[in-house]
C-alpha positions in Angstrom: 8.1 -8.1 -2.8 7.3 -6.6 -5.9 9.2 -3.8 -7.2 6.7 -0.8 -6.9 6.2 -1.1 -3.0 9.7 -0.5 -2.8 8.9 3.3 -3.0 6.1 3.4 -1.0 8.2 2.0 2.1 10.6 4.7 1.3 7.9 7.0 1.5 5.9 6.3 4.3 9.5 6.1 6.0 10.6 8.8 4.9 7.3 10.7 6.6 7.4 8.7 10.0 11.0 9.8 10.1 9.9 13.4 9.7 7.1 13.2 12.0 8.9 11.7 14.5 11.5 14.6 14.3 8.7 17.1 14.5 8.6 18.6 11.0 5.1 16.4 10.2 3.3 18.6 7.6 0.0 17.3 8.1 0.2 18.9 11.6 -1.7 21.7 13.1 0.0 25.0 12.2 -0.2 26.2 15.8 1.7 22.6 16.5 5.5 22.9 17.3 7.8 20.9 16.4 8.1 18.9 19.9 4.4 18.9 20.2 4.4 17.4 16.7 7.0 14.8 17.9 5.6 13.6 20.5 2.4 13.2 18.7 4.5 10.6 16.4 6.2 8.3 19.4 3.6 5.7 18.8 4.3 2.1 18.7 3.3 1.0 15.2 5.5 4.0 13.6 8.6 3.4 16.3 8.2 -0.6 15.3 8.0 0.4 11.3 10.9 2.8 11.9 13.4 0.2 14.3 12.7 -2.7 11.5 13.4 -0.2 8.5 16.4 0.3 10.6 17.3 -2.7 11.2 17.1 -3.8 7.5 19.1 -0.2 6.4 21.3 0.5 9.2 20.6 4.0 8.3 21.9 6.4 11.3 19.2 8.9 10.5 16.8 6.3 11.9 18.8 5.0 14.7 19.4 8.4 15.9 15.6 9.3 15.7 14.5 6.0 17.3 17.4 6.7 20.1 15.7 10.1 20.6 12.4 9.3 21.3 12.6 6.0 23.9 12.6 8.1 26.6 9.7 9.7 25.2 8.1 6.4 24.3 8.8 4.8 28.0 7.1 7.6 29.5 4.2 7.1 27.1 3.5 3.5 27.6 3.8 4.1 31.5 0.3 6.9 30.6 -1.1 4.2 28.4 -4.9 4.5 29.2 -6.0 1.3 27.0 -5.2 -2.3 27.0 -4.5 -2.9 23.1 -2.6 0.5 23.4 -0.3 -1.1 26.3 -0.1 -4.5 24.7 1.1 -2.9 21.6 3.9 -0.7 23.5 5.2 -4.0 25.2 5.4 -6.0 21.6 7.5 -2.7 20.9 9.7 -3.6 23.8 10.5 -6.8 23.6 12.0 -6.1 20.0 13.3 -3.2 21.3 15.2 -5.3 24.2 16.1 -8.0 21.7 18.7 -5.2 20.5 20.2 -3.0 23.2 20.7 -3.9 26.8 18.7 -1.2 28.5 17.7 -1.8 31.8 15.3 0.5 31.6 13.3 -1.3 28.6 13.8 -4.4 30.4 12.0 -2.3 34.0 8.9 -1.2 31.8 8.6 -4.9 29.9 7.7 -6.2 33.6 5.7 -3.4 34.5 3.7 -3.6 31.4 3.4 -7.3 31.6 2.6 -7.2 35.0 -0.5 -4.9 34.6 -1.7 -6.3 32.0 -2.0 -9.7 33.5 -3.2 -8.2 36.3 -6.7 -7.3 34.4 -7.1 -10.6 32.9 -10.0 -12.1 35.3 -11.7 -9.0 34.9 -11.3 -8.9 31.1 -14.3 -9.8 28.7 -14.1 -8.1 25.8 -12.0 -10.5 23.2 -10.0 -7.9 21.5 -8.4 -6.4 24.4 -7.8 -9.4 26.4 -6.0 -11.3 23.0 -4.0 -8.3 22.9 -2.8 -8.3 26.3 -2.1 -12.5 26.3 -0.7 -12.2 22.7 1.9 -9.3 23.6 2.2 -11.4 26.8 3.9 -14.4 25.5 5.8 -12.5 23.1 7.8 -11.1 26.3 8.1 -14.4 28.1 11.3 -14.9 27.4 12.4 -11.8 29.3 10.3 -13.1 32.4 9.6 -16.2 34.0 8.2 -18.4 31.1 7.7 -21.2 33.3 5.5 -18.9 35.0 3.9 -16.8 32.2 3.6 -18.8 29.7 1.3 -21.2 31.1 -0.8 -18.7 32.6 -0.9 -16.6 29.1 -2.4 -19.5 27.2 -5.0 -20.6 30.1 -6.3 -16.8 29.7 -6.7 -17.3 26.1 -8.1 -20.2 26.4 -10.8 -19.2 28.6 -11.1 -15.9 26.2 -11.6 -17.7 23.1 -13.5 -20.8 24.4 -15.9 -18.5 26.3 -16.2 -16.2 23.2 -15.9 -19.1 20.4 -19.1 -20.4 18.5 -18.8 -23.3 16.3 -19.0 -22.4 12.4 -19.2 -18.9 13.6 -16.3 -17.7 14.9 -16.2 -15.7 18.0 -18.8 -13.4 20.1 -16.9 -9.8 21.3 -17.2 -11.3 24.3 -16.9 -14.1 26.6 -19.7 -15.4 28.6 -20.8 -12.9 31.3 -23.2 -12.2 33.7 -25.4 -10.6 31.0 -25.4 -13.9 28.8 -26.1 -16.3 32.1 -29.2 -13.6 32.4 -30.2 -14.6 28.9 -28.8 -11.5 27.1 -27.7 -12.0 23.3 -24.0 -11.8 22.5 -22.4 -9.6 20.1 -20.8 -11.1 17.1 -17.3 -10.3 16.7 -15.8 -7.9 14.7 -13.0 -7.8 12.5 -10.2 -6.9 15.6 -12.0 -9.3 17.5 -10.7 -12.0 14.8 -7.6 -10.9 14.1 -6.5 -10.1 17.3 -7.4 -13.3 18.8 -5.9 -15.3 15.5 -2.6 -13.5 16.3 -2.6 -14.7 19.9 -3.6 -18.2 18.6 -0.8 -18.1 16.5 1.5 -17.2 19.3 0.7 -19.4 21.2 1.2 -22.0 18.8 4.7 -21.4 17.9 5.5 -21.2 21.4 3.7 -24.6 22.6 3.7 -26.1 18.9 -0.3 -27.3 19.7 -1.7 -27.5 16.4 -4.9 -26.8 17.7 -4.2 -22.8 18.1 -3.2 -22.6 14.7 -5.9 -24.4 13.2 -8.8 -22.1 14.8 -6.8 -19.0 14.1 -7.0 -20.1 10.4 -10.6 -20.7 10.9 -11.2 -17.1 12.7 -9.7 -16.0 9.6 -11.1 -17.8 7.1 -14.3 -16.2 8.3 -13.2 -12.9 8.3 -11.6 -12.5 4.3 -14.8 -11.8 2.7 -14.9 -8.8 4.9 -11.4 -8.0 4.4 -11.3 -8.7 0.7 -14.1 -5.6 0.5 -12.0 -2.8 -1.7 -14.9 -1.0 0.4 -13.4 -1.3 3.7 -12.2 1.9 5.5 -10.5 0.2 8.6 -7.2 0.5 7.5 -5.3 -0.6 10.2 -7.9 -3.2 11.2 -7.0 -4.4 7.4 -3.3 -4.3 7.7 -3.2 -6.2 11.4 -5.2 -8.9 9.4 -2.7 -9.0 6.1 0.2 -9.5 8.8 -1.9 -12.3 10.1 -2.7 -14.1 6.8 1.3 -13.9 6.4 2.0 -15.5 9.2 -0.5 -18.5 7.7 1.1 -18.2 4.7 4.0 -18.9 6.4 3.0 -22.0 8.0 1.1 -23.4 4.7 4.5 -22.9 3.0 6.2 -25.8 5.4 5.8 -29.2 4.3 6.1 -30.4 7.8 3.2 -28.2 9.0 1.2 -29.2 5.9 1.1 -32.2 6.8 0.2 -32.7 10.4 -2.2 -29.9 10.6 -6.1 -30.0 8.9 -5.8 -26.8 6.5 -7.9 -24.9 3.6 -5.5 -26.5 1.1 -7.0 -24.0 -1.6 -5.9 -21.2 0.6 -3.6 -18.7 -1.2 -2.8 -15.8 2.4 0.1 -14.4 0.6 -1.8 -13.3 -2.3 -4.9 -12.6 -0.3 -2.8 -10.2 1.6 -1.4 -8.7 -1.0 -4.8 -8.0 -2.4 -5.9 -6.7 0.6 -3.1 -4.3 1.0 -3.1 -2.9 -2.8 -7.2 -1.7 -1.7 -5.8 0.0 0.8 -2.5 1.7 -0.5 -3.8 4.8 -1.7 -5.4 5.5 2.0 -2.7 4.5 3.8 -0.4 6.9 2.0 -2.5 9.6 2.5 -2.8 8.4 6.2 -1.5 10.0 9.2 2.3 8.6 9.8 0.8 6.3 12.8 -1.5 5.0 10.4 0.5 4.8 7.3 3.3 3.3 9.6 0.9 -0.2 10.2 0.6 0.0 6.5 4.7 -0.3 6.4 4.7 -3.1 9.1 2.3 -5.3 6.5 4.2 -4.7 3.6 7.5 -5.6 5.5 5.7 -8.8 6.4 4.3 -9.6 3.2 8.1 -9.7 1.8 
């Protein structure tokens, strides 16, 4: 990573951190400090905050992110949204992969549980390659045998009902409304990304080369967008730069390189990195939820 993001993590940590203790200035006045702190127990920021932990071992953090579990369990157990609950359980599963709490591993099977519940019902392609992407990231504290298999059949009924050849993916899967003749919505950017994340799970998980491949092609379709200095989705922006480094990261191995059909002209690192510098001065000026994504993509792009 290049020197100057080295103070911009330290500052967007240093105002998660603060928000997350309840002394946020950008809150309301009438706001007090729990009020404030519970506003911050989000999963991007307590993700940002456990990895800048993790690479610190400050006890400032550690006793901040040991605060605010209970907080955050009782959170994710409210959680009204699908992406919302798939991104609590990605929290989780990191989450579990350092303390023995039984109580992390009780809500990693309830959230997994509900969320494959809802997948026959599910048509939009954001939401559902959320849910099957946070999914298999917990499969190792479940039944893989089980979940696993059942994960990637739900994304591949997602994308291939969704999935248009040259043109990436509708925002939804075939429905009732298409059989009827109705015209399908092209996908958005989170439509893309999220379903190029899942693709990408699933591939280092089953090592078919096939996942990886389309996710590359979702976003292949998707940088002009992202490459807009225009583009005010800031967190839609910094999901996407995470994905790019994870192709990065596959275009960097020889192995890969040679058994999978790539864009060999493709430079994701520096495409992220682009991507990210547009949006620095927003995400700074973000709220700490917000600018706390913005930290995840820089951590990545290291």
């Amino acid at each position: 990573m290049q020197a100057p993001r080295i103070p911009e993590l330290e500052a967007i940590t240093a105002r998660v951190h603060a928000a997350l203790l309840g002394d946020h200035a950008d809150a309301p006045d009438h706001a007090d400090g729990a009020l404030r702190a519970i506003g911050a127990i989000e999963p991007a920021a307590l993700t940002f905050l456990l990895r800048q932990y993790l690479s610190t071992d400050r006890e400032d953090l550690r006793d901040a992110l040991g605060g605010a579990l209970a907080q955050a369990l009782a959170s994710a157990a409210t959680e009204p949204t699908v992406i919302g609950r798939a991104a609590w359980l990605a929290l989780f599963v990191e989450v579990a992969a350092l303390a023995d709490d039984e109580r992390i591993l009780a809500a990693v099977g309830e959230l997994v549980g509900g969320l494959r519940a809802d997948w026959p019902a599910m048509t939009r392609v954001d939401e559902a390659a959320a849910s099957v992407d946070a999914c298999l990231r917990a499969a190792d504290l479940c039944d893989p045998h089980d979940l696993v298999p059942a994960a990637v059949d739900q994304l591949e009924r997602v994308v291939g009902g969704a999935y248009r050849p040259g043109g990436g993916l509708a925002h939804e899967t075939d429905g009732p409304q298409r059989a009827r003749g109705g015209q399908s919505v092209r996908a958005g950017l989170a439509d893309h990304v999220h379903a190029a994340s899942a693709l990408l799970t699933a591939f280092e998980i089953t090592g078919r080369l096939p996942y990886s491949m389309l996710a590359e092609e979702l976003m292949q379709l998707s940088l002009r967008e992202l490459l807009d200095e225009g583009g005010d989705d800031l967190v839609g922006h910094c999901e996407a730069a995470r994905v790019l480094c994870r192709l990065a990261a596959l275009h960097d191995d020889p192995e890969y390189r040679g058994a999978a059909v790539i864009a060999t002209d493709a430079r994701y690192r520096d495409d992220a990195a682009r991507i990210l510098a547009a949006q620095s001065s927003r995400a700074l000026a973000a709220s700490p939820a917000h600018a706390a994504a913005y930290g995840l993509a820089l951590l990545d792009l290291r």
